[in-house]
N, C-alpha and C positions, 0 to 999 in steps of 0.2 A: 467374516469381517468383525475387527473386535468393537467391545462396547463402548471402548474411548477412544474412538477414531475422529468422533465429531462427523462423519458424515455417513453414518449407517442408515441404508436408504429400503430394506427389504421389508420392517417389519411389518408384520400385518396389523398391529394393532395403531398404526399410525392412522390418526383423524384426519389429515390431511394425503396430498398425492406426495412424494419426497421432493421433488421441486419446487412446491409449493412451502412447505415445512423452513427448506435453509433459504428461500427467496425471503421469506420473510423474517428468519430470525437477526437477530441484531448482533452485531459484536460488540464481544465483551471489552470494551474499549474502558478505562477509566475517563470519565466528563471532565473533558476540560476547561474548565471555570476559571480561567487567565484571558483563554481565545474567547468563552461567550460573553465577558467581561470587556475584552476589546471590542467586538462584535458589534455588543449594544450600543457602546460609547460611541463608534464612528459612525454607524448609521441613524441612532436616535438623537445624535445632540445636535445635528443639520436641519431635521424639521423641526427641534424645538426654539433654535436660531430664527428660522423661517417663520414658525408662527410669530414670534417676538415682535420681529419685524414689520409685522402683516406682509411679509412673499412668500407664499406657501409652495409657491413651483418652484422659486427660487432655492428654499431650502432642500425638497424633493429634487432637484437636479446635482446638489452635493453630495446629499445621502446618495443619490445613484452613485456619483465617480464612487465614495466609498466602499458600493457595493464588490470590485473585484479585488483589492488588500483581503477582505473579507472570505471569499470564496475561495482564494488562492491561500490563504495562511495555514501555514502548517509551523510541527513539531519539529526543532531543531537550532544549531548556531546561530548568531545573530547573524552573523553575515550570509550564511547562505538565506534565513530567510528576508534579507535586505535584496539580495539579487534576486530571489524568485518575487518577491510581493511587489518589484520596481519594475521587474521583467510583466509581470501579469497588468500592473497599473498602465504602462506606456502603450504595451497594444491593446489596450480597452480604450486609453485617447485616442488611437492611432483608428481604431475600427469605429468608435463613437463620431468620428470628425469625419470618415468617409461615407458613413450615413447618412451623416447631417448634410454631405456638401450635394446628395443627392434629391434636396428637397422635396422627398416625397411624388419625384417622378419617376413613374413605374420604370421607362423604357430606362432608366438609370440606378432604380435597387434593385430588380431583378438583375441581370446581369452581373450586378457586385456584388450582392448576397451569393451567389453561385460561385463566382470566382472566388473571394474569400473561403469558401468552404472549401477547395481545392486546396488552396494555400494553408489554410488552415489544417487540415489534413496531412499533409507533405510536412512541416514545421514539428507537427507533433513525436515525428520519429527521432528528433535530434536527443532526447532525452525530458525525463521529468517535468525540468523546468519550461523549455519550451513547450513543454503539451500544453501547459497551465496557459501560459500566455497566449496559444494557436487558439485554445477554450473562450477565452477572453476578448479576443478577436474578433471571434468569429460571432460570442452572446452581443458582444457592444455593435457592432455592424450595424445588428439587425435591429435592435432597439434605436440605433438613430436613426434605418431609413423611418420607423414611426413616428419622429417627434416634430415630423413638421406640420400637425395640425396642435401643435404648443403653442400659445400665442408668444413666448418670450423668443426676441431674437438667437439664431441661430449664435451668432459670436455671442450673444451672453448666455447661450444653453451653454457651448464649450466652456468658457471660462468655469462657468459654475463646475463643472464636470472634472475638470484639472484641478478646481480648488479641490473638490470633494475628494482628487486622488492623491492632493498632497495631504488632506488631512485624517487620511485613511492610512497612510506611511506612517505620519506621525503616531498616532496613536500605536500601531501595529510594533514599532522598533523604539519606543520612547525609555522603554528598562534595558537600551543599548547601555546609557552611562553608565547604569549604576547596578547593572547582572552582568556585566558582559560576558563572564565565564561561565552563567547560572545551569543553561543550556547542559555544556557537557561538564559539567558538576553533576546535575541529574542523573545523566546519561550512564556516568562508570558508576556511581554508586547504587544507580538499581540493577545492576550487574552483580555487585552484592547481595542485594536485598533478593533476590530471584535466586541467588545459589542458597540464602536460609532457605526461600520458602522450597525451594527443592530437596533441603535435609528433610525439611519438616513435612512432607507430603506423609499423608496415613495410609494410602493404597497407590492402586496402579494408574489407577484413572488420573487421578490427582499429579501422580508423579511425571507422566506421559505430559500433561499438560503442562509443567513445572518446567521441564526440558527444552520445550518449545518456548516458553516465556524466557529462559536464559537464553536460549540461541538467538531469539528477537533481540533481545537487551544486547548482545555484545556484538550482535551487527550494527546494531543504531550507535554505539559509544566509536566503534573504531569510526565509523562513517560519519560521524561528528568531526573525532578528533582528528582525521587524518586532511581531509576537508579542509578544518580550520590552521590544521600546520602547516598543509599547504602551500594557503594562503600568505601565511605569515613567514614563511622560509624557515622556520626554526628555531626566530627568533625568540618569541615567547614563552617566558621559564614557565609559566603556569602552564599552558597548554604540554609544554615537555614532558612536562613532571607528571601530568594524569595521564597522557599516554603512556611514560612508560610504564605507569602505575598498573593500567589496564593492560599493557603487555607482559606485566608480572603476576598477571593472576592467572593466564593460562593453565600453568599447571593445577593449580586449584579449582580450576575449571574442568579439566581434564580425571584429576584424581576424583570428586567429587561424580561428574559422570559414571567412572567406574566404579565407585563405591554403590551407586542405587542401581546399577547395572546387575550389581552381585549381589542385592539383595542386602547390602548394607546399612545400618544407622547410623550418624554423623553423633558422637557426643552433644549437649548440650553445650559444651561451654568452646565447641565449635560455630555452633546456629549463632551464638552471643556474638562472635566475633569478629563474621561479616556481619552483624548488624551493625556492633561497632564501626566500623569499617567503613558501612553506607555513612554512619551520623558523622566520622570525622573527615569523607572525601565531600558532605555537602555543608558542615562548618569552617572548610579547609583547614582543619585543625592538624596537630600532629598523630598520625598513625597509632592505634594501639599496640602494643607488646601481642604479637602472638602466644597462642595457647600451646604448650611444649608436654608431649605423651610419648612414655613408648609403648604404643600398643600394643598389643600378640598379633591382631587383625593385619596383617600386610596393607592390603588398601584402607586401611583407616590409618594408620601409620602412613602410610603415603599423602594423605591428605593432613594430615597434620606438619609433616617435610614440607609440604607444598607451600601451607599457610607462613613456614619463616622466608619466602622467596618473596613475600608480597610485600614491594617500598616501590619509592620511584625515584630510584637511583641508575638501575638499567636502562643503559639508553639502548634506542630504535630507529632502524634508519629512518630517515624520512624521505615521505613520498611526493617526488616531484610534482610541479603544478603543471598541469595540463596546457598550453596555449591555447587562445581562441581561434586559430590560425588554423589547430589538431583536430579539434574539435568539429569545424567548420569541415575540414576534408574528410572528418569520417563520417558526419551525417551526409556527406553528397554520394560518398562512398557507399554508404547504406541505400542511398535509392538508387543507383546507380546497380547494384548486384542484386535484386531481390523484386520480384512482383507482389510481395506482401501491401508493400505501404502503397502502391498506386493502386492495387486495390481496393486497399481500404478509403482511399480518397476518390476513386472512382465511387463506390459505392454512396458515399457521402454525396458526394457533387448530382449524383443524379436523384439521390432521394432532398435534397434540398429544393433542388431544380422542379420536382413533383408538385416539394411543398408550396412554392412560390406561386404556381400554376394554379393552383386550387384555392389558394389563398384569392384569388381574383376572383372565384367562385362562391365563397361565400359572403354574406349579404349583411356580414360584418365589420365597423371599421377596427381597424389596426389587430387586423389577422396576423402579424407578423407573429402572432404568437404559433402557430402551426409551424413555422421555418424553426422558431425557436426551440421548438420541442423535439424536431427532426434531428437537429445538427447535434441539441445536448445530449441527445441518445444514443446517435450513431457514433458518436468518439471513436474513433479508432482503438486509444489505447486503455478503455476505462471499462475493461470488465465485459460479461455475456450484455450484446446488446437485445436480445429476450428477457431477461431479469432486468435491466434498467428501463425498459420500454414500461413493464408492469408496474413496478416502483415509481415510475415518474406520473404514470397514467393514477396510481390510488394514493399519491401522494398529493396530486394537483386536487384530485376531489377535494380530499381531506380540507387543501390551501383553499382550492377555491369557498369552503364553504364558511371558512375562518374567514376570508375576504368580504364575504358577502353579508355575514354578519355584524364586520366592522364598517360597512355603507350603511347597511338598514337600521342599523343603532344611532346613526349618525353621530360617529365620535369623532372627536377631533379637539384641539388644545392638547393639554395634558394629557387626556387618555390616549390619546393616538399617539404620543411620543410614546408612552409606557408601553402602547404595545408594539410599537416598532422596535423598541427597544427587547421585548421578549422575542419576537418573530429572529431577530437577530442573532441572540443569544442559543433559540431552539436550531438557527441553519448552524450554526458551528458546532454545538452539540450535534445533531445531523450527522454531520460532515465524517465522523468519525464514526458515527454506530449503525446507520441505513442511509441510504440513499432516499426511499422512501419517506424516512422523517426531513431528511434535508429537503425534499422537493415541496411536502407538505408546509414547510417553515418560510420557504426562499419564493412559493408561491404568490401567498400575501403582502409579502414586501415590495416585489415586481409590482402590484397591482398597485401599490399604495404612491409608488414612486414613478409610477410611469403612468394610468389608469384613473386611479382619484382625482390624483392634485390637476388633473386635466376637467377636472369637468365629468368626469365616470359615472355611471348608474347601474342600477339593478342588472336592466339586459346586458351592459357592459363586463361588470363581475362574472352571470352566468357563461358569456363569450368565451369568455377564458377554459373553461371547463370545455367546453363544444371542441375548440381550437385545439387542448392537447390531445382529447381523444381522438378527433383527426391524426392530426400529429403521429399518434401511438401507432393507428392503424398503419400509416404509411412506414412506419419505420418496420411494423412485424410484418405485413403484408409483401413490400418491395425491396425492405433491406433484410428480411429473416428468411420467410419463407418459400419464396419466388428467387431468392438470389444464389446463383450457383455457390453449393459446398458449405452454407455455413450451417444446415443442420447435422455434416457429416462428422466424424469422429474426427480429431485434430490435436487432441492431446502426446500423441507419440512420440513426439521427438524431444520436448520438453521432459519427460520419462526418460526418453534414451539420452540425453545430457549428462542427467543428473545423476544416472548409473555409472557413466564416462568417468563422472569427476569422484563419485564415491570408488570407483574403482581405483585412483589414483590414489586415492587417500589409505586406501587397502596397501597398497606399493608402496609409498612413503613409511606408512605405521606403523607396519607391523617389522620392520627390520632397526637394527642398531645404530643411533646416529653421534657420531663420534664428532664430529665437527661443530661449533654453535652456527656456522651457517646451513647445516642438515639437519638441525631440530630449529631453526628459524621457517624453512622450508615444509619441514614434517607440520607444523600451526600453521601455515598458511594453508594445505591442501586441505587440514582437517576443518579449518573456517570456509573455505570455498566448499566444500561437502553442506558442511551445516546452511551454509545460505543459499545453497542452489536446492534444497530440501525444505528450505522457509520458501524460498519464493515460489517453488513446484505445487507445495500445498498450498498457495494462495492461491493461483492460476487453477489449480481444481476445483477451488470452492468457488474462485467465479464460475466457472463450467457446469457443476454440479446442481445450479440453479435452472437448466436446462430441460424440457422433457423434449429429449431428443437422443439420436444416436452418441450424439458427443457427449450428452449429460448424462446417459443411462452410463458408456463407459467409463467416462471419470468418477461415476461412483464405484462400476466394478473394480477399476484398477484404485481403487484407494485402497485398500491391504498393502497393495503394495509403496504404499509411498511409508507408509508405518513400517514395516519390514524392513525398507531401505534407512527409516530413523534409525531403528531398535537395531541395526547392522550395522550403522556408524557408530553408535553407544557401547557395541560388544569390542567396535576395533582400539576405539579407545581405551577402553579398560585393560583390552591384553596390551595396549602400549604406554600404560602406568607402570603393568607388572614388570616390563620391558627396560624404565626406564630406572627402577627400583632392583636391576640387578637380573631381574628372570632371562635366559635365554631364550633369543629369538624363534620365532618359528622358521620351520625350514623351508627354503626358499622356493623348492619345490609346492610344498602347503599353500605358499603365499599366490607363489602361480597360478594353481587352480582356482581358488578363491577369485582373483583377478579375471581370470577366465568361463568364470560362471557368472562373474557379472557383464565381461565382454556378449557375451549369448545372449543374456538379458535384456542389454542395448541394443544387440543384431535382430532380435526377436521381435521387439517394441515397433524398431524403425523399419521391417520386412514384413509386418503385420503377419503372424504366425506363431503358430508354437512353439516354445524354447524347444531345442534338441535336450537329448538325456546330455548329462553334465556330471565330471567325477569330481567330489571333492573329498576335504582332509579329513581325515578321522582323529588325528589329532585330539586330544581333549579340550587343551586349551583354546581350539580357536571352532569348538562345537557350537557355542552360541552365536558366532557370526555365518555356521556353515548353517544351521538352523531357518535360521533368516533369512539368507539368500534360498533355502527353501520354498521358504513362506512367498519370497518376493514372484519365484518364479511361478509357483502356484497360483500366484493372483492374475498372473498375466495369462496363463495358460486358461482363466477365467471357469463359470458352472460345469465346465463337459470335459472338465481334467479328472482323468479316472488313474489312482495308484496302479493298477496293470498295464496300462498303455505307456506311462513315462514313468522314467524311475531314476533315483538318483542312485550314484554308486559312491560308498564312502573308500576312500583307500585308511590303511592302518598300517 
């Protein structure tokens, strides 16, 4: 297992267990100081309104509506994040309101807290956005069956609650006017910026991770731009013009891969050029003049050809918008073929139904925090719910004891807006780098807004604390440990996918494409390679937080998901030198290749050892036969012994 894998799980000199290690490590996320910016402003300026006032519930019930714009705001177009921040705000009134209308009688939130979770569950397979809002849903539900020992009227909790979610929009979408483009302005220019810092990497480690920062970046730019072209039919010359900007830089994207593939250095007054590059795609200035060589180096000369293709003058088809009509049929579609998602909502539904049980049981009021901690954990679609269970359980410490000391200080006026205002700012930040910090952040503000402004005390703050470590146990106890299959291995098939589509990319790459709709086709298989490889290793690193069968494996088979990188990096390269005049490999070569990763995927999904496998001897396509060594090695996992399987090269 190499040293820049990022999740090297054997060594013995680790202080910690290796589940323990990456459960708690943070992502390298850069802080987004725009969102904890918004953050503060929509949640801290409603109690400081309130206090003004003298209604301190009143303001506390606005900062609430705020809270889901808040939890739901992510990185991306404005419009897309207008539909998801409007989609997450409406079923937070829609779930707030059927709380409320249950005024806090049992025989009528139990049952709805359950059924919502059901629902909430089932919703969340539609895609992204819907999960955020099913989330949403399903957190506001349950916070309104508790506000009926609030003295302020039910119709003026909601109202207040609607305001706080119109003025959580506002704030969230207010740089609509006057950024509208800003979004994927960013987006293609740090596409640039990511192909310098991949010139400029000084080792492998570096460079390994350089690779993945570009593959991130030009899935996030098309999934911007394509989104918002969409939308707009085509209309829009600015959105045209960066995409096809970003569709002209493929090749420099590609040659570049192959030059650090070979052990390459990019000239200096290359690295300047995408940086140029990045400064005039986010001043929308006019392009620089390319840097013009002619190299000896074949692939540095190729990436120099590359960099005069880069304008946005090439146009690109554009990709139909989707109906909500298609959309609607493939999510019923989806539950309709698959026991996944009604499992995962069965399991849900019945560890809520626990929580609610037991909430009766203990001798605290407004236990709904026990449900609340059940359902945020069980998410269907957010990750090992083992690592989130932990997270949320030394997160809430953390929150609760930040909570407890903003009661027994007895703050309030200014200071309690200032620190609503950081509590706000630290869950956005959160949001993007642990869960564990977002729970610890998002802890105190719950308390502050639902808790305090009621009349809360000492025993109340530690309640909270009680409530989620319940919470945790039911979730690891009845939704982890006790529940068929989920400490079993489960990573397979997402492996064997991903082998499927790099093998395709094998097939397309490595042959001659004479047509512009056969090198349209050739960049698509190699972007569906690279992003079913971004999202594989994501899906592991949720796994790998695991001490379990599934976590122990998806650390073993991580070699292989790096072999499968450093194997799409190799086909690339031989398909620069491909497109620079070298002849193809022969068709035969390409077959087996294809055919050693078809074994790979049979292997993965029949749970077994790959069979022996002949590949090319070929020189030039030695570094991709290499690697599909290495991949098969990893799967064949500790008890692969060179005498028992063997590979045969043909020459």
């Amino acid at each position: 297992m190499g040293e820049d894998d990022g999740v090297s799980s054997t060594r013995a000199d680790l202080p910690a267990p290796r589940w323990l290690v990456h459960l708690l490590r943070s992502t390298p996320a850069p802080i987004p100081w725009a969102r904890a910016v918004r953050a503060a402003l929509a949640l801290a300026v409603p109690i400081a309104v309130g206090f003004a006032f003298d209604e301190l519930q009143l303001g506390a019930l606005v900062s609430s509506g705020a809270l889901p714009t808040v939890l739901a705001d992510a990185a991306g177009p404005y419009r897309y994040r207008a539909v998801r921040l409007c989609g997450a705000a409406a079923a937070a009134v829609i779930g707030f309101s059927l709380g409320l209308l249950t005024g806090g009688e049992l025989a009528l939130s139990i049952p709805l807290v359950v059924v919502v979770s059901a629902v909430s569950a089932l919703i969340s397979a539609a895609g992204n956005n819907a999960s955020i809002a099913a989330l949403q849903l399903f957190v506001f539900t349950v916070l309104g069956t508790g506000q009926h020992t609030v003295g302020t009227e039910a119709e003026a909790a909601l109202a207040c609650f609607v305001g706080g979610a119109a003025w959580g929009l506002v704030v969230a979408l207010a740089g609509w006017t006057v950024h509208a483009t800003s979004p994927e302005r960013h987006a293609v220019a740090q596409v640039y910026i990511e192909l310098a810092a991949l010139h400029s990497a000084q080792d492998e480690a570096t460079s390994l991770a350089s690779r993945q920062q570009l593959t991130a970046a030009m899935n996030t730019a098309y999934d911007r731009l394509l989104s918002a072209r969409s939308w707009l039919s085509g209309r829009d010359v600015t959105y045209r013009k960066l995409l096809n900007l970003l569709s002209a830089s493929t090749p420099a994207v590609e040659a570049s891969v192959a030059m650090v593939n070979a052990g390459a250095r990019a000239p200096r007054d290359v690295i300047e050029h995408f940086t140029d590059l990045a400064t005039a795609v986010l001043a929308d200035a006019p392009l620089p003049e390319p840097p013009r060589s002619e190299h000896p180096d074949p692939a540095v000369a190729a990436l120099y050809h590359a960099l005069g293709k880069i304008s946005t003058e090439q146009e690109r088809q554009r990709r139909d918008r989707v109906p909500a009509r298609t959309r609607i049929s493939e999510w019923l579609s989806l539950l309709a073929s698959g026991p996944l998602t009604w499992i995962a909502a069965l399991r849900l539904t019945l560890c809520v139904a626990l929580a609610e049980l037991v909430s009766l049981l203990v001798p605290v009021e407004r236990s709904y925090w026990i449900t609340l901690t059940v359902g945020i954990v069980l998410k269907p679609d957010f990750g090992s719910v083992f690592g989130r269970a932990i997270l949320r359980g030394l997160g809430t410490v953390v929150g609760v004891g930040i909570g407890a000391a903003v009661l027994g200080i007895g703050t309030s006026g200014l200071g309690l807006v200032v620190l609503v205002a950081l509590f706000a700012a630290g869950a956005a930040i959160g949001k993007v780098r642990n869960y564990g910090i977002l729970s610890a952040f998002v802890t105190p503000l719950i308390i502050v807004q639902m808790d305090l402004t009621a009349g809360g005390d000492w025993p109340l703050v530690l309640a909270r604390l009680v409530d989620t470590v319940i919470g945790c146990a039911i979730v690891l106890v009845f939704g982890y440990l006790l529940w068929p299959g989920s400490r079993k291995p489960r990573v397979g098939g997402r492996l064997a996918e991903v082998a499927d589509t790099v093998a395709l990319y094998v097939e397309y790459g490595l042959r001659a494409a004479e047509t512009p709709q056969e090198r349209a086709e050739r960049s698509r298989r190699r972007r569906r390679a690279y992003r079913g490889l971004a999202d594989l290793r994501t899906a592991f690193q949720q796994l790998v937080v695991e001490p379990s069968p599934a976590g122990r494996q998806a650390a073993a088979w991580w070699p292989a998901i790096v072999a499968l990188e450093q194997l799409t990096d190799a086909v690339t390269a031989v398909l620069v030198t491909i497109e620079h005049g070298a002849e193809p490999p022969a068709e035969k070569d390409v077959r087996l290749l294809v055919e050693g990763l078809d074994e790979l995927a049979a292997a993965v999904r029949e749970q077994r050892e790959p069979a022996d496998v002949d590949l090319p001897g070929d020189e030039e396509l030695s570094g991709i036969a290499d690697q599909l060594e290495n991949a098969l090695d990893a799967v064949r996992g500790p008890d692969f012994t060179r005498s028992r399987f063997t590979f045969r090269r043909r020459g």
